[in-house]
N, C-alpha and C positions, 0 to 999 in steps of 0.2 A: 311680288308687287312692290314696286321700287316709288312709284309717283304718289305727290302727297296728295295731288287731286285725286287721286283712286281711293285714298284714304278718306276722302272730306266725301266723297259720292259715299262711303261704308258710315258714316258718321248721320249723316241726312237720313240713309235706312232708316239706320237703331233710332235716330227720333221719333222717324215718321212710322215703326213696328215693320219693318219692310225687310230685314234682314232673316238672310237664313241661318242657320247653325254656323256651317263651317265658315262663314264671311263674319261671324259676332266671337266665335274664336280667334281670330285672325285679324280683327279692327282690336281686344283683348293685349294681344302679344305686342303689337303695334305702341299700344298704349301707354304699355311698360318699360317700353325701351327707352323714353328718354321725357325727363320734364315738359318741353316743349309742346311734346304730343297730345297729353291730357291738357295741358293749357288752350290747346285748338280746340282742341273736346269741348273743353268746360266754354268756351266762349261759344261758341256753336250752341251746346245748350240755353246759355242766357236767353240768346237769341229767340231759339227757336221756346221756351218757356214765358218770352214776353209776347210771343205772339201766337204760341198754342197753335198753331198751322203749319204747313209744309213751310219747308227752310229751301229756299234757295244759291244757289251759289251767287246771285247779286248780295241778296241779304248777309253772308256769311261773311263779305267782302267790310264788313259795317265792324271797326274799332268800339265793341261796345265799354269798353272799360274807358276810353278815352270822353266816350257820350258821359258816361256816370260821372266822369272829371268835369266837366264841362256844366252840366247839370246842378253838380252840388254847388260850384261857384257863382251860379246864379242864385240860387235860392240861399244860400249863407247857409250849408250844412258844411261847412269847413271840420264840424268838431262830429260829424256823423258819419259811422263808414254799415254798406251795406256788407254783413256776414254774404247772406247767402237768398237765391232769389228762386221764387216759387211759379208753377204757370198762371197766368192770367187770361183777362180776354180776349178771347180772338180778334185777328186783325186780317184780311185778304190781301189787300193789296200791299206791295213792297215799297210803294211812291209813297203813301198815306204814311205807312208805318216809318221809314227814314224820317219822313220830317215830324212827323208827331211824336217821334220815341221820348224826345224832351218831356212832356205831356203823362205820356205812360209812365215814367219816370217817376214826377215828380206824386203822381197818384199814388202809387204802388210801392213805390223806395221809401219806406220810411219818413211816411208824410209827416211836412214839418209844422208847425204852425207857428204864430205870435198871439198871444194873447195879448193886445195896448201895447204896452212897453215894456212888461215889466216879466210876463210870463213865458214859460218856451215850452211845449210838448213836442215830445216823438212816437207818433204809432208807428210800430213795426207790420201791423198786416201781416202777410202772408209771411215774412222775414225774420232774420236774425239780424239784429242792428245794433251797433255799439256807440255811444256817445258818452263826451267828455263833458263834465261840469263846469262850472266857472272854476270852481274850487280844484282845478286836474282829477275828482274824485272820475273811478267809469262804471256807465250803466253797462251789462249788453241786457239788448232786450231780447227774450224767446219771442217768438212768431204772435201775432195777435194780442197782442200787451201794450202798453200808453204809458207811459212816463210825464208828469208837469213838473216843473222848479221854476224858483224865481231867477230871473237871466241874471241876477247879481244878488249874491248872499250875503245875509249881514251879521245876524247873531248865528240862533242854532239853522242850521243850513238843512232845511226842509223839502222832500220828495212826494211827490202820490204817486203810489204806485195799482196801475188796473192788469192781472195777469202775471206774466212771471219775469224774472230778471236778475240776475247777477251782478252786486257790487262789487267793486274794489275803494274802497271809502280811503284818501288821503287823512293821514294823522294831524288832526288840530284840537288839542285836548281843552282849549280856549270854548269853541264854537264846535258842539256834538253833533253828528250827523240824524238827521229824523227821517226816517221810511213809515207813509201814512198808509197803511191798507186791508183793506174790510175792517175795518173797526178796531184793530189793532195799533200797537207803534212800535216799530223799530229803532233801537236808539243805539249807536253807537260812534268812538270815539277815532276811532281808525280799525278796517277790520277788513276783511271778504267775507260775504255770506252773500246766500241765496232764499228770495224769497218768491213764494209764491199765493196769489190770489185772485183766483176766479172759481167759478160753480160753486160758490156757500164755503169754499174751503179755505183752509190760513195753513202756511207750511213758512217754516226758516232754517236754515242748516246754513251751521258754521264751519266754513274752511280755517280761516285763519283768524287768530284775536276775540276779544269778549264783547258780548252784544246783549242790550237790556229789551224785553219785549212785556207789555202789559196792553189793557184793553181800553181805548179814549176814556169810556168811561170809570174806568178804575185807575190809574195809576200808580196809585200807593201797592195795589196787589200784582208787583211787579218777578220777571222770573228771568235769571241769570243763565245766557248759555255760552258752551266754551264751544274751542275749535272739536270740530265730530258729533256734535250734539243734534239731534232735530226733533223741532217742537214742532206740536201741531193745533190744530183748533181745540181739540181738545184738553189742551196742555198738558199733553204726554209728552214727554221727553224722552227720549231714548240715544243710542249712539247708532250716528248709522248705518245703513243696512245697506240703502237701495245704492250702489255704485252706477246705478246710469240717471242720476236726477242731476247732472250736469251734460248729458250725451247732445242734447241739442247746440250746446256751445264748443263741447271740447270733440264731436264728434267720433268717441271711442264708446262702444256697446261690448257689453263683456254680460252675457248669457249661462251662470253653473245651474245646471240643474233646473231650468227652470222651464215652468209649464208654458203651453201656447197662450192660455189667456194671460199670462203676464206679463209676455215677451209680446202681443198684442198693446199692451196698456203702455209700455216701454217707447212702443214704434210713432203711436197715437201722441205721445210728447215731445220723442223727436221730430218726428218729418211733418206734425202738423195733418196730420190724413185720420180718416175714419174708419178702421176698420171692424170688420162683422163677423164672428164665428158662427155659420148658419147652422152646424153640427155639432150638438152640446156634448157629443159622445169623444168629441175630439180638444177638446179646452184642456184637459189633465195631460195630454201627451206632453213631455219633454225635452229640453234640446240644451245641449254647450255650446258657445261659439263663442268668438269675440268677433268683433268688427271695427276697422278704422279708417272713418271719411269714406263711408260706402253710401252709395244712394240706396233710398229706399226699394229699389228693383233689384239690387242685387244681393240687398239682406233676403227680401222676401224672397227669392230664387233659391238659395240658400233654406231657409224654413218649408220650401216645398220639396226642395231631393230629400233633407233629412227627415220630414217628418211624414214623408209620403202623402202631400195633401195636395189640391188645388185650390189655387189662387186667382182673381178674375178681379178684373173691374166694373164697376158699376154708377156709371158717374162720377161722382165724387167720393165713391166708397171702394174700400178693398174687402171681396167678399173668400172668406176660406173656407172649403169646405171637405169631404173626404171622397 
């Protein structure tokens, strides 16, 4: 198989579950042969994930990254780039969907807002999204998470933060960086860390530099952490452990030893999905692997030959069982 159109027809399959064995080995090998290849892939996906329907070859025909260029300079996300893009609502027709993609866009890509003049938020939604501050400091946001700041910072240069997100905070020892979230603050002076907040929970791990955390209402009972540290609601500190609490961003999953409901709870932070152990006799089984920049079908493909189980969808859920 020589033509790339035979390729982009193997492509439509695998979206649309249409493919058989030895044609999903063979679009595989394809794959690997050269950058390009997967770059057709991944844009085919977008596609066919912003519209959750049969992909066409008009449709496929459509410069989506050129749309996302086009898009952000209308709305002033100049300093917003989208990681990575999740499926959404269905859409049928191809006419509707070309011209309304702007639309879908600007819904779904890391919706932007103004508050007056003075305010900026980014929900990330379904997405992984990165933005720059006034200050060159950068957010990225995990999937479902909101960031607010003031569009121009004056003294201590202050963040809310709802969900989870990754800083790289610029050094101004003048003007201290503030992360507001669940009830906590994050204070520091130039640094990276990661924080997370949502479901009742409070999480911070320090990659690089020294970062001060106490509670709005306490301050004074303040607690110091270094680079490898991670605090949590309970203000346990420890060094640490988990090596995939950045997997959503850096897309590397590294698996020793570790049971299915782990590696479950792991998958549930990266790719944003639900998934269900519906067989409690199966949660202790174990597995190695690592993974890098693998979609969630072919991790989970992977967890089914190793661990001998089945795997199924269920709307919006992944359900495994034995």
């Amino acid at each position: 198989m020589d033509s790339t159109s035979e390729y982009i027809n193997l492509i439509i399959k695998r979206l649309n579950n249409e493919i058989v064995d030895n044609q999903n080995v063979q679009l595989e090998i394809w794959l690997k042969e050269k950058p390009e290849n997967k770059k057709l892939f991944d844009d085919y996906k977008i596609i066919w994930e912003l519209t959750q329907n049969s992909v066409e070859p008009e449709i496929a025909a459509i410069n989506i990254e050129d749309e996302l260029d086009l898009i952000r300079k209308k709305i002033g996300l100049k300093n917003t780039k989208v990681v990575d893009i999740k499926p959404i609502k269905k859409t049928n027709d191809f006419w509707k969907y070309s011209v309304a993609i702007a639309a879908a866009v600007v819904v779904f890509i890391g919706v932007f807002f103004l508050f007056g003049s003075k305010t900026e938020k980014v929900t990330s939604q379904n997405l992984v999204v990165e933005t720059t501050l006034p200050d060159n400091s950068q957010i990225i946001l995990n999937r479902n998470s909101t960031v607010k700041y003031p569009k121009k910072f004056k003294t201590n240069r202050k963040v809310d933060l709802s969900g989870e997100a990754y800083f790289i905070v610029e050094h101004d020892s003048e003007n201290p960086f503030v992360v507001n979230a669940s009830g906590y603050v994050v204070e520091v002076v130039g640094t990276e860390f990661f924080v997370s907040s949502k479901d009742n929970s409070f999480e911070v791990v320090v990659n690089k530099g020294i970062v001060k955390v106490y509670s709005e209402n306490n301050p004074s009972d303040s607690t110091i952490l270094t680079a490898g540290k991670h605090f949590n609601v309970d203000k346990q500190i420890v060094n640490v452990q988990n090596k995939n609490y950045l997997a959503w961003k850096t897309g590397k999953i590294e698996f020793e030893n570790k049971t299915l409901a782990e590696i479950c709870t792991v998958l549930e932070r990266t790719y944003g999905v639900e998934i269900i152990i519906s067989d409690k006799n199966i949660k202790d089984m174990r597995m190695t692997a690592t993974f890098n920049n693998q979609t969630i079908e072919a991790v989970l493909s992977v967890v089914e030959a190793t661990l001998n189980v089945k795997i199924t969808t269920q709307g919006n859920k992944i359900i495994i069982y034995k």
